[in-house]
C-alpha positions in Angstrom: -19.4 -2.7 -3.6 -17.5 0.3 -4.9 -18.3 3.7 -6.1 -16.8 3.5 -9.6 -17.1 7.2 -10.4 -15.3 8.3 -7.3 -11.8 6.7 -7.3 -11.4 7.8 -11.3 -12.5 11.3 -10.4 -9.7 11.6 -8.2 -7.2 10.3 -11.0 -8.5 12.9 -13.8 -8.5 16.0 -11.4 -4.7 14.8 -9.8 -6.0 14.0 -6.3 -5.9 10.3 -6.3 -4.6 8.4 -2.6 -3.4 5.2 -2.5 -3.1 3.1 0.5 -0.5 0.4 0.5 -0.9 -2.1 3.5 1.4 -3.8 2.1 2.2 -6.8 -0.5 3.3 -9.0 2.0 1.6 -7.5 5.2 -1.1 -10.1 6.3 -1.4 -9.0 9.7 -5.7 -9.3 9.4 -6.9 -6.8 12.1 -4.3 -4.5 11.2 -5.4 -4.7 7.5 -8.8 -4.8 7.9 -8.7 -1.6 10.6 -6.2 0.5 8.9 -8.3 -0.2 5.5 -11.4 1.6 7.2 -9.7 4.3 9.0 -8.5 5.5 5.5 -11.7 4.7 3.7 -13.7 6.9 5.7 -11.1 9.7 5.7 -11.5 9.9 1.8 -9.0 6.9 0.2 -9.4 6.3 -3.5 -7.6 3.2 -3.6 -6.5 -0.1 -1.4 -3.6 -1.8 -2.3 -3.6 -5.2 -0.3 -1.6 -8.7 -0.7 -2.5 -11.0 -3.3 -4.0 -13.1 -0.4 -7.5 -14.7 0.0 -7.7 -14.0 4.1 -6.0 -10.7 3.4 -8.3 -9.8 1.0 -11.7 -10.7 2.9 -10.2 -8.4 5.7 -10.3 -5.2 3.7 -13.5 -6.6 2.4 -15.2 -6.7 5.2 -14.0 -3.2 6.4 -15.4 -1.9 3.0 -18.2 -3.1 4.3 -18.1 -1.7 7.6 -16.9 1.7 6.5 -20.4 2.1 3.8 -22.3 1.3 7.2 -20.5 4.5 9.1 -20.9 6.8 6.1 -23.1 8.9 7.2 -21.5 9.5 10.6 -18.0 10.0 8.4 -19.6 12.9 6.3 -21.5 14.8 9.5 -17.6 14.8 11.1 -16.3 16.5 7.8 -13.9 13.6 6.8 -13.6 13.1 3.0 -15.5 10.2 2.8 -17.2 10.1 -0.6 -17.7 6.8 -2.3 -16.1 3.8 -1.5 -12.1 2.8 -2.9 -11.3 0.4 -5.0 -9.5 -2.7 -4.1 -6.3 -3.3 -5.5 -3.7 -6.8 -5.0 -0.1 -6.5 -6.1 1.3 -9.3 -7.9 5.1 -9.5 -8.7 7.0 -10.9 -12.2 9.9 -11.5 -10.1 11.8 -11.2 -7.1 10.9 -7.7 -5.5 11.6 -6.3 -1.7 8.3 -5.9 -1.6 7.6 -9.9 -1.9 10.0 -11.0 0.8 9.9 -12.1 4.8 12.7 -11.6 6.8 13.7 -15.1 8.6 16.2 -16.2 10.7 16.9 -18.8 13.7 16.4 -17.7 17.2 18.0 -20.3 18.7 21.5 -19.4 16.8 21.4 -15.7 18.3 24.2 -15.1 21.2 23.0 -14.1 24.0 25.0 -10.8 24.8 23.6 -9.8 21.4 22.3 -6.3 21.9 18.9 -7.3 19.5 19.2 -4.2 17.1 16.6 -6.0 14.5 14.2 -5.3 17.4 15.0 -1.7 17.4 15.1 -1.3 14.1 11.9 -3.1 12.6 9.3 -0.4 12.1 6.6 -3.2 12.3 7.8 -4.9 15.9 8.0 -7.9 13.8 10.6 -9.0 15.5 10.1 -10.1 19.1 11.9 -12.3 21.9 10.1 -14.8 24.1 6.9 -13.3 24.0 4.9 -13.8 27.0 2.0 -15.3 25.5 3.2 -17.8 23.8 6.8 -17.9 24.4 7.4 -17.2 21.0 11.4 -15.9 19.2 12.1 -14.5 16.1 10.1 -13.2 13.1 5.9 -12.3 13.6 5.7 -13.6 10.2 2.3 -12.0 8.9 3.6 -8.4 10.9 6.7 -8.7 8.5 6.0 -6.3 5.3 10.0 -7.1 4.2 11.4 -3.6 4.7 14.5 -5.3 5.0 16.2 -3.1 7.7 16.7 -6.0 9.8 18.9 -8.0 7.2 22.0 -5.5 7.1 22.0 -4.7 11.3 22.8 -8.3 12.7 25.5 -8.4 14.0 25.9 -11.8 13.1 24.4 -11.8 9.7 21.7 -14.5 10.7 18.4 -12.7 9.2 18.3 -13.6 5.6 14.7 -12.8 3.5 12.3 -15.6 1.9 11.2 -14.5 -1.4 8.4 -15.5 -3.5 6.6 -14.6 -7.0 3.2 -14.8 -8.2 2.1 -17.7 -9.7 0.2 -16.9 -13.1 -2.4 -19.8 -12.9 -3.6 -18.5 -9.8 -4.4 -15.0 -11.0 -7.7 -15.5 -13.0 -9.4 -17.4 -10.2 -8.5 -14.7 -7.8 -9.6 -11.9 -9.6 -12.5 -13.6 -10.8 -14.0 -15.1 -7.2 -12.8 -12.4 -5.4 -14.0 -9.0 -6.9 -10.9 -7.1 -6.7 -11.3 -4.1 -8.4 -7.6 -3.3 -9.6 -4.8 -5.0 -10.3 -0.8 -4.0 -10.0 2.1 -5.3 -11.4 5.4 -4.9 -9.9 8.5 -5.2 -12.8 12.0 -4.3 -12.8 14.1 -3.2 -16.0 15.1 -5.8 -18.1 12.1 -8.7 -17.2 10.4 -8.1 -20.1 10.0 -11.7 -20.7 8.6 -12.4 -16.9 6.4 -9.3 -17.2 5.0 -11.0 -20.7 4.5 -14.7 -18.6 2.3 -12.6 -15.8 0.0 -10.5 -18.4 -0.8 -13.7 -20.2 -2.1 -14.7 -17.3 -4.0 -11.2 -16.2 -5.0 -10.6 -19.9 -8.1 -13.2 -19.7 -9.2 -11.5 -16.9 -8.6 -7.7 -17.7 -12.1 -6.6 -18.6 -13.5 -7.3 -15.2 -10.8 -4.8 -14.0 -11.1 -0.8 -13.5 -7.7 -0.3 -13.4 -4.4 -1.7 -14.3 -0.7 -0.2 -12.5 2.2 -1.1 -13.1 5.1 -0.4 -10.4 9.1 -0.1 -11.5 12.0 1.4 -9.6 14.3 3.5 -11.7 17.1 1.5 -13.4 19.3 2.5 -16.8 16.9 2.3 -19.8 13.6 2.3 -17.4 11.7 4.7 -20.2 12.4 2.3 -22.9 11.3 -0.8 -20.5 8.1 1.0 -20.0 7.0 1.7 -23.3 7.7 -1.8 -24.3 5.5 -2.9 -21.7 2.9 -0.3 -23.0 3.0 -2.2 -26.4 2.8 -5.5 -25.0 -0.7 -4.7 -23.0 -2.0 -2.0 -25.3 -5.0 -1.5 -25.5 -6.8 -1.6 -22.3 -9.7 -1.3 -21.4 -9.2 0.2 -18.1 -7.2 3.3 -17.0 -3.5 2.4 -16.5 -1.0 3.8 -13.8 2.8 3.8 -13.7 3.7 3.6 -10.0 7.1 5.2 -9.6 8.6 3.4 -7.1 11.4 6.0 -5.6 13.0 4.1 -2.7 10.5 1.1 -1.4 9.2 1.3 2.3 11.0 4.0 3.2 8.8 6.9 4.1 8.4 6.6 7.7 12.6 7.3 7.6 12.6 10.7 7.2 11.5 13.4 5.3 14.4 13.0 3.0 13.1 9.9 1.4 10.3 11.4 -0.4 12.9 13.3 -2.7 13.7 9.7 -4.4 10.2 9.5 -5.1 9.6 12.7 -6.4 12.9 12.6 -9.0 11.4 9.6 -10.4 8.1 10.4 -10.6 9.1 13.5 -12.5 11.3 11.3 -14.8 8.5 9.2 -15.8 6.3 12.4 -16.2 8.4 14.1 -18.6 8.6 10.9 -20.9 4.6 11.9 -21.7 3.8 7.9 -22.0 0.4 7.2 -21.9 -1.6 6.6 -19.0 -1.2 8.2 -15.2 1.6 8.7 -13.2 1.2 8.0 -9.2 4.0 8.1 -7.0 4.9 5.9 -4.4 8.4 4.7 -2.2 9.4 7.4 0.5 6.2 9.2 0.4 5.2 11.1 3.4 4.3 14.1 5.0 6.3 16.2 2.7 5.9 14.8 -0.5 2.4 17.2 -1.4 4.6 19.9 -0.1 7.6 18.9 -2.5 5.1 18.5 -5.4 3.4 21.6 -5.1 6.7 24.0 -5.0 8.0 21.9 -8.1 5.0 22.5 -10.1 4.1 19.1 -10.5 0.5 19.2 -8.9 -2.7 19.7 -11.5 -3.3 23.1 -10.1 0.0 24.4 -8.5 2.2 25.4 -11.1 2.4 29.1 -11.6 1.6 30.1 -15.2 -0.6 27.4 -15.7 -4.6 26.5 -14.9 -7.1 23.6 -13.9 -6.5 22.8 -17.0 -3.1 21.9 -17.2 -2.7 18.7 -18.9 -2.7 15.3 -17.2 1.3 14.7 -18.6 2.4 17.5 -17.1 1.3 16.3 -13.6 1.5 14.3 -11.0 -2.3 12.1 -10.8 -1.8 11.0 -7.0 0.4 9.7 -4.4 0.5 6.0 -2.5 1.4 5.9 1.1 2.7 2.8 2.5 5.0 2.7 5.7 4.3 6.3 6.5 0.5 5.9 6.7 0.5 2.8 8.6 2.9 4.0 10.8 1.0 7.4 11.9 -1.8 4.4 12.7 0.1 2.2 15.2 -0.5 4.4 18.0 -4.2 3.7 17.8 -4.0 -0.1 16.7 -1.2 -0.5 19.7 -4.3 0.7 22.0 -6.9 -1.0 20.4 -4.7 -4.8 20.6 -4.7 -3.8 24.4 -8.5 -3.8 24.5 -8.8 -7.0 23.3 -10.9 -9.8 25.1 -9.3 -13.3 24.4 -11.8 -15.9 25.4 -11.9 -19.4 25.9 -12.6 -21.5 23.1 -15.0 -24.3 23.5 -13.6 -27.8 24.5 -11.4 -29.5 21.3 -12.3 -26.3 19.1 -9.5 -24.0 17.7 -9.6 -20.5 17.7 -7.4 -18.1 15.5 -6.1 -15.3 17.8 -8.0 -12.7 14.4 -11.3 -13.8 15.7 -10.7 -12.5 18.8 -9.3 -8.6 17.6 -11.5 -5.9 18.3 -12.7 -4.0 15.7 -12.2 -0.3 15.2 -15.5 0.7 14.4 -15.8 -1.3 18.4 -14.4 1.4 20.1 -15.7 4.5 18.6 -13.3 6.6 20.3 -10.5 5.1 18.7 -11.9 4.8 14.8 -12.4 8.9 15.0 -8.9 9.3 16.1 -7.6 7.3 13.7 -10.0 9.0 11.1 -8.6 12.4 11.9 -5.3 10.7 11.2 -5.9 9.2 8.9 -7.7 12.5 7.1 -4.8 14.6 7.8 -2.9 12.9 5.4 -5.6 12.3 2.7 -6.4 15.9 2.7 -3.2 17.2 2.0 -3.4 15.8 -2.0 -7.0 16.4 -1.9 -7.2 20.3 -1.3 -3.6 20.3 -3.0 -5.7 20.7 -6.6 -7.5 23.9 -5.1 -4.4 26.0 -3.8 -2.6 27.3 -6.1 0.9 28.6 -4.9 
């Protein structure tokens, strides 16, 4: 299904993109139509929940996408090969692997409802008029955690959970993923060593390994233990510098988190590429670039500059679904919800319109989409 050559290209000349939908997003239209707006505008990688539904979602939009190639490439998007498809797994707890919960009933009614205002994924809802539904969407809810600290009444709590290591060869195995990452935290050495035994099995069906880690005291040290532990590979290997997780559609100030650590991580030469991720946006190339920290746009140095000494590529997460729920808010409005046949159930996903459905739409979000693919892409051919 995948272009093999394409994606490590883009790691080896410092243009690599990396969608996140999200390790705990399982919202399946969204999935599967954000995963082929970005695949057609030119996305190396797709970074999806460990989750079999989840999974067959950006699947089939894979599919979809290598159907509209063609018509990708005559409207100049980057489309060259298809990405590969990547599932995060977690060693531990991780805001990334959470839902936000809480009991609707126990809300006061003069309440003013900030967790509605504040959830970037309108997760969060009150007597919906469909179904008459309150409280947490749970497969909109991505576990930002913005909701938890706002209530006024400190009834939103998060449900946590961590990957189970028997079920990791079976999904890599009857799935096809392509790519595996592994989020860690300094100091869980010993629940990082429990997960790989579990991956390790599995690892030469795999074309690439990351591994994901905030900053914490003694995070160089952590890494090149864990570099020990799963050396050697037989796949390229990525350390994901998480900066400050699911931030990015904040501000423009989050991306400067992201960018410390990444060069932090950089500087310590370990082997393998660096990819940043955690408050990325619209000005994190920028950033890059007037730091030096891109392949090509350090003054003083050429194309040839080696691959330590920069940045390989970027991961968006909130930010790039974000600049897509215009276009997914007008496509949900175009959907036709029909009437099942007598004593058959119908999930409400088999009734979502596809993208590629209303062709309007999928080039808007393309262009997008492409707008923020293209700004690491052409990054490696302007030189400041």
């Amino acid at each position: 299904m995948t272009d093999i050559s394409y994606p490590l290209r883009s790691l080896k000349e410092g243009c690599w993109f990396k969608l996140i939908c999200g390790a705990s997003f399982q919202h399946l239209p969204a999935v599967r139509n954000i995963t082929l707006a970005y695949t057609l505008a030119g996305a190396d990688c797709i970074d999806v929940s460990a989750d079999r539904a989840v999974i067959a979602a950006a699947q089939d939009a894979l599919r979809a996408a290598a159907c509209l190639r063609t018509q990708a490439k005559r409207r100049g998007f980057g489309f060259e090969g298809l990405p590969w498809l990547m599932v995060s797994l977690n060693d531990g707890e991780d805001p990334h692997f959470r839902k936000a919960e809480f009991n609707s009933t126990e809300c006061p009614t003069e309440c003013p409802r900030p967790c509605v205002m504040v959830c970037p994924a309108q997760a969060i809802v009150f007597d919906r008029a469909n179904d008459q539904f309150s409280g947490v969407v749970d497969p909109l809810c991505y576990g930002c955690g913005r909701c938890l600290p706002i209530c006024p009444s400190q009834l939103i709590f998060a449900r946590s959970y961590v990957s189970t290591p028997e079920a990791i060869a079976p999904l890599v195995l009857e799935t096809g993923v392509d790519a595996l990452e592994i989020h860690t935290q300094v100091g869980r050495y010993k629940d990082f060593e429990r997960l790989w035994q579990a991956i390790a099995p599995s690892r030469d069906r795999l074309k690439l390994i990351a591994i994901s880690c905030p900053d914490g005291e003694g995070l160089i040290d952590y890494l090149r233990s864990l570099y020990d532990l799963i050396n050697p590979l037989p796949c390229p290997l990525i350390w994901q510098t998480d900066g400050r997780p699911m931030s990015g559609d904040i501000g423009a100030g989050t991306t400067h988190a992201a960018v410390k650590l990444g060069q932090k991580v950089l500087s310590a030469g370990l082997p393998g590429y660096v990819q940043l991720a955690g408050g990325t946006n619209s000005h994190t190339v920028s950033k890059l670039k007037a730091m030096g920290l891109l392949k090509n746009s350090s003054p003083g140095h050429s194309a040839l500059k080696p691959k330590h000494l920069s940045i390989a590529g970027i991961a968006y997460g909130s930010y790039a679904r974000v600049l897509l729920s215009p276009i997914l808010d007008r496509l949900e409005k175009t959907e036709m919800v029909s009437t099942p046949a007598a004593g058959k159930e119908i999930s409400p996903t088999q009734h979502s319109v596809c993208l590629e459905d209303e062709p309007e739409l999928l080039w808007q979000a393309v262009a997008l989409a492409h707008n923020l693919v293209s700004q690491i892409k052409s990054a490696q051919n302007n030189v400041i």
